[in-house]
C-alpha positions in Angstrom: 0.0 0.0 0.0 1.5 3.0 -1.2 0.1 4.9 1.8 1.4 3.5 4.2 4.4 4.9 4.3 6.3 7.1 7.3 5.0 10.5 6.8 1.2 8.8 7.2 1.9 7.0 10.1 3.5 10.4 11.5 0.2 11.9 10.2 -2.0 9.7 11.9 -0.3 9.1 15.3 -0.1 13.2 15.4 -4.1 13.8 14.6 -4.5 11.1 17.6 -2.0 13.0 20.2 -3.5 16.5 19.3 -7.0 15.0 19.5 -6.4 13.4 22.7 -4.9 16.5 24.0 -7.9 18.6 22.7 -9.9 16.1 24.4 -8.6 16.5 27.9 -8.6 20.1 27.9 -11.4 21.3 25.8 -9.5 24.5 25.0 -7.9 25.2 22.0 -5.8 28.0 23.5 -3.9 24.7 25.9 -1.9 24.2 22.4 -0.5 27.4 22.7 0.2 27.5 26.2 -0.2 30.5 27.6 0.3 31.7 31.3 -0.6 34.6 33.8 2.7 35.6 34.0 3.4 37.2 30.6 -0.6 38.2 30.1 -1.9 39.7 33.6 -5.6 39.4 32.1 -5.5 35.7 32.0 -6.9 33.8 35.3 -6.9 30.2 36.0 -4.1 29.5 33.7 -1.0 28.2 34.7 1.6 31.0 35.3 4.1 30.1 33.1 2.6 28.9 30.0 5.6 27.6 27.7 7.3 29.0 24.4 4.7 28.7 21.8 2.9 31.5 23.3 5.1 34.1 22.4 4.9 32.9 18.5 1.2 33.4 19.3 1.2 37.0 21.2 3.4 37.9 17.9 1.0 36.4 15.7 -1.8 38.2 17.4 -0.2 41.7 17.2 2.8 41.9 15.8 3.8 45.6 16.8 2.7 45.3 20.3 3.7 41.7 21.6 6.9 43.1 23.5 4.8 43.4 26.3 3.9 40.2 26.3 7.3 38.5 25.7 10.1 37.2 28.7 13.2 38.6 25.8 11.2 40.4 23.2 14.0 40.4 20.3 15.0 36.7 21.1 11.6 35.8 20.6 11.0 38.1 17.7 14.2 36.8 15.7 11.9 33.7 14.6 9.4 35.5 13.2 8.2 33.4 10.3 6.6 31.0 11.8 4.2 33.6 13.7 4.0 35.8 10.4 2.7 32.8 8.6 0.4 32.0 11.4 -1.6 35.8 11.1 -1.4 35.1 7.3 -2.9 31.6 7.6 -5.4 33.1 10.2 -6.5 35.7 7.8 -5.7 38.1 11.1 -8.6 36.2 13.0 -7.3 35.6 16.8 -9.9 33.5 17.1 -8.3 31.2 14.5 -4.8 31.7 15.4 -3.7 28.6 17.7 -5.6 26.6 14.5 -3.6 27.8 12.3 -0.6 27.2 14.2 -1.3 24.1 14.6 -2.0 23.3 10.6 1.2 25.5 9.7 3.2 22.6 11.9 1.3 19.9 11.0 1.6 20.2 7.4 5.8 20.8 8.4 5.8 17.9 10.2 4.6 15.9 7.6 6.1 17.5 4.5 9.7 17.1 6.4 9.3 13.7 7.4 8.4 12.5 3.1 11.4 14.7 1.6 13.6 13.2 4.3 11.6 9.5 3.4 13.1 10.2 -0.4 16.1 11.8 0.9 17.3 8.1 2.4 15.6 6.0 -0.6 18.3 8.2 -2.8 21.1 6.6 -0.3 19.8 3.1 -0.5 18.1 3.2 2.9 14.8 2.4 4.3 12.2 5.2 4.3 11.5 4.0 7.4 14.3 5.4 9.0 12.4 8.5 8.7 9.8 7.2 11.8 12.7 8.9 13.6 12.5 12.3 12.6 8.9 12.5 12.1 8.5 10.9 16.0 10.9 12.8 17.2 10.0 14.7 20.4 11.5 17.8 19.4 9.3 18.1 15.9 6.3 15.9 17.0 5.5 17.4 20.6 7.0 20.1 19.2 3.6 20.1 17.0 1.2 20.1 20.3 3.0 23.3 21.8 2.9 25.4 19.4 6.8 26.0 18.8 8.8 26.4 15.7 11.1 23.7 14.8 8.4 22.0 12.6 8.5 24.9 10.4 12.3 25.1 10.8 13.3 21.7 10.0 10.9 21.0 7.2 12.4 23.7 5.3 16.2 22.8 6.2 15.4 19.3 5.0 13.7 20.9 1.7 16.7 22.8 1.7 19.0 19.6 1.6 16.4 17.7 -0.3 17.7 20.7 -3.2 20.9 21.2 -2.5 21.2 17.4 -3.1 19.5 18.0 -6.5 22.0 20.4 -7.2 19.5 23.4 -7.2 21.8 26.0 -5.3 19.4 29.1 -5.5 16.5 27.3 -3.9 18.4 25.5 -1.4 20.1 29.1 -0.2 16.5 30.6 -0.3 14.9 27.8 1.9 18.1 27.7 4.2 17.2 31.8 5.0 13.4 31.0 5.2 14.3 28.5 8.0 16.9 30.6 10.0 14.2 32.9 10.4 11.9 30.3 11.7 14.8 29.3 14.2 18.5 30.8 13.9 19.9 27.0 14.9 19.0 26.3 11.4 21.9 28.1 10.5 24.4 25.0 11.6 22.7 22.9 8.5 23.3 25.8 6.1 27.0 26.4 7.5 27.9 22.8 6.9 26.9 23.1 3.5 28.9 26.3 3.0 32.0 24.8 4.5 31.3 21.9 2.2 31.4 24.1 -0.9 34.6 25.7 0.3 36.3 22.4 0.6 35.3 22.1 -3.4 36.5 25.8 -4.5 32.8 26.3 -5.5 33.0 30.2 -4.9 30.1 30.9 -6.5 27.7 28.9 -4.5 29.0 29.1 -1.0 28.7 33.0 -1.9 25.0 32.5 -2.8 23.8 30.5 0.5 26.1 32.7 2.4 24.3 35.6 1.0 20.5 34.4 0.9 20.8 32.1 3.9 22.7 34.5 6.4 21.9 38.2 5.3 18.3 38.2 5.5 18.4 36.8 9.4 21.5 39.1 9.8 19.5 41.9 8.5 16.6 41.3 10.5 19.4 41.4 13.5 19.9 44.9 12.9 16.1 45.8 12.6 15.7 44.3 16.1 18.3 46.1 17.6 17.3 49.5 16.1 13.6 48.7 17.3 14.0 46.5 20.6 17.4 47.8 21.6 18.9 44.5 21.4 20.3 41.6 19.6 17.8 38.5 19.2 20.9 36.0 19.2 21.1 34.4 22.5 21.2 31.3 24.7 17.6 31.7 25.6 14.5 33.3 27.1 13.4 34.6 30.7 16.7 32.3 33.5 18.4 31.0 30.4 21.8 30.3 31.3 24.9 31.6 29.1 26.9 28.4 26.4 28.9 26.2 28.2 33.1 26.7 28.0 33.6 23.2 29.4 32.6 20.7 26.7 28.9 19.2 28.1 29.4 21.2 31.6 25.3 21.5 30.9 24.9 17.6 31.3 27.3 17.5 34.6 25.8 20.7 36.0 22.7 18.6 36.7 24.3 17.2 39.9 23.6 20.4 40.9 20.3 19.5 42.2 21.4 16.1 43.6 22.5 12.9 42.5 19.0 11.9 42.0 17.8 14.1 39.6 21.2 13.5 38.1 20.2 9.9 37.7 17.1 10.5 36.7 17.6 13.4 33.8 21.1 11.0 32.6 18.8 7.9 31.9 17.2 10.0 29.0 20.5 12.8 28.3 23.3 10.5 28.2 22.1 7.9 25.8 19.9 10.4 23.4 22.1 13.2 23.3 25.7 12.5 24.6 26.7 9.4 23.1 25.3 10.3 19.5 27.3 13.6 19.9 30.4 12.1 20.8 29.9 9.6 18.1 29.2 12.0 15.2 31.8 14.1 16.4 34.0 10.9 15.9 33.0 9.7 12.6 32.4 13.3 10.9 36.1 14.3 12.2 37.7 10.9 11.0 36.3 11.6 7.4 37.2 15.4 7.0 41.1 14.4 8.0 40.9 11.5 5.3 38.8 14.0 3.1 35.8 11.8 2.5 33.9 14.9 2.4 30.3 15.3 1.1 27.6 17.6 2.7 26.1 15.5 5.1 29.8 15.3 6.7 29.5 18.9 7.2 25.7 19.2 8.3 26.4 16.8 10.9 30.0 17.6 12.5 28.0 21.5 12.6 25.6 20.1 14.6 27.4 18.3 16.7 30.0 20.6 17.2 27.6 22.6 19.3 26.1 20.3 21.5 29.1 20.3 24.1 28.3 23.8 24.6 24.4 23.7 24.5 23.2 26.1 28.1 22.6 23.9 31.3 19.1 25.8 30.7 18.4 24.0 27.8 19.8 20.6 29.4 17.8 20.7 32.3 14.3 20.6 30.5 14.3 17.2 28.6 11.8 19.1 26.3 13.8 21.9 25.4 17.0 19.8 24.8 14.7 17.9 22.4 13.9 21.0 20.5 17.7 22.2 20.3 18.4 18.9 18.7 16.7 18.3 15.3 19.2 19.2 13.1 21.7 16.6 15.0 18.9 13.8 14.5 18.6 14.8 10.5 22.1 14.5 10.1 23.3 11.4 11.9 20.2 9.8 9.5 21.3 11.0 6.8 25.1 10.6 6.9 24.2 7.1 8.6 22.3 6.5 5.1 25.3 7.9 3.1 28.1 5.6 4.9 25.5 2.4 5.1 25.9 2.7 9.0 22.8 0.3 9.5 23.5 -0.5 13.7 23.1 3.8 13.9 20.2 3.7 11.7 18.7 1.2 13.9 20.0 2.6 17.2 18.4 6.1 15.8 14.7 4.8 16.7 15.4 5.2 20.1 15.2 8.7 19.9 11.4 8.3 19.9 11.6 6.3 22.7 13.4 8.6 25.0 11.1 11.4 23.3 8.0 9.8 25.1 8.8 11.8 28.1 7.8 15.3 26.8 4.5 13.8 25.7 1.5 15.9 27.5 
């Protein structure tokens, strides 16, 4: 059946989640998550709230959501997804967390078949893709409201034509997602260094132009409006990037060996050992010059993740969210070098992803 396939099992598992959600709550506004503390009219509501309601307060007036927002240009910085959400909505609040929803939805989905044909070009099972799609940090990612749906659909529509050899398109889609989420930008870095290692002037020029300047660009309109620079390791008690390679994971001793315990069970296997191990194979291939993009999408992301915020450690959740490009690259360069034990090991990820479920 030609149907059944990843991206409609993704489909349907997601319309079951969101309708179970919907279910228990019986209020649509519980997918964006809003909370007392950033909108002094709401009551009842929990005072927090969580990070897809300041995509929504932007969404539902866009020159006046500082007000509303823990780090206003932080939060302003991804600004597509929000923009598309008013445009979707036709301005109508009453239809914005519904269109929200459909924009990530429809990501979700769209991401998960490109990156299906993306692994069937390197002689892989589209299966594989179950582990993007499933993935906590694009799947729950879906319930709240957030934007690495968006993000990540269009970085792996950007690799889907870079791999096509379509240069233009690829650089165009690698600026769209930036400014959906600036950790995007890793993805589109690797390919640029990939380009340099080939003398192709031309096109890392392009993609450095049309992938960078536009979210550079928007930098400067931030600062001129908000007074600051939307680059940063976080909203309202993020913490600042680590110096000491993964001093985020060991920091969580802070609160006792316990909750050390408990957090590693999930950290170490999902997020430390894949590091270490891309970090591994991508470096072994650059010195032997086996280079080819997906060598540089992945060893970009997981140069980072040493230094990811203990902020960002600390909430399985939110180190989830900070980690799809790593999961789409260790796929995809697992594909590329017929690492079939990593490609297997990768399904895991949806296991430990359970957790943010709710």
């Amino acid at each position: 059946m030609k149907f059944f396939r990843p991206a409609s099992l993704v489909l349907m598992l997601c319309l079951i989640y969101l309708g179970v959600i919907a279910f228990k709550y019986r209020d649509v506004l519980e997918f964006v998550r809003i909370g007392s503390r950033f909108d002094s009219t709401l009551y009842n509501r929990d005072a927090e709230g969580y990070d897809g309601q300041f995509a929504y307060y932007i969404a539902r007036d866009p020159l006046n959501a500082p007000r509303y927002l823990d780090v206003p240009a932080y939060r302003y910085q991804r600004i597509l997804y929000p923009a598309l959400a008013r445009l979707v909505s036709f301005g109508q609040v009453a239809l914005l967390p519904y269109a929200m929803l459909l924009i990530n939805l429809i990501a979700l989905v769209a991401g998960t078949v490109l990156l299906e044909q993306l692994l069937i070009a390197e002689r892989a099972s589209r299966w594989y893709a179950l582990s993007y799609g499933l993935f906590a940090g694009v799947f729950v990612a879906v319930r709240a409201s957030t934007n690495e749906p968006l993000a990540y659909a269009l970085v792996i529509a950007a690799i889907f034509a870079g791999q096509r050899g379509r240069v233009l398109p690829m650089a165009v889609l690698f600026g769209l997602a930036a400014l959906a989420k600036e950790t995007t930008l890793f993805c589109a870095a690797g390919y640029a260094v990939y380009y340099l290692t080939q003398g192709r002037w031309r096109d890392m020029l392009l993609l450095t132009l049309l992938s960078i300047m536009p979210f550079a660009l928007w930098q400067v309109y931030l600062h001129s409006w908000l007074g600051a620079w939307g680059v940063g390791s976080g909203g309202a008690n993020a913490t600042p990037f680590e110096i000491i390679p993964f001093n985020g994971i060991w920091r969580l001793t802070e609160n006792g060996l316990g909750v050390f315990i408990v957090f590693g069970i999930i950290v170490i296997p999902a997020v430390l050992i894949p590091t270490l191990w891309a970090l591994w194979r991508t470096g072994r291939d650059v010195l032997a010059r086996r280079w080819h993009p997906y060598v540089f999408v992945l060893l970009a992301n997981a140069v980072i993740m040493p230094f990811v915020p203990f902020s960002t450690y600390r909430e399985p959740f939110g180190i989830f969210r900070f980690m799809p490009g790593l999961v789409i690259g260790v796929l995809l360069y697992a594909a590329l070098r017929r690492v079939r034990r990593v490609l297997n090991y990768s399904t895991l990820w949806i296991v430990f992803g359970a957790r943010a479920l709710g």
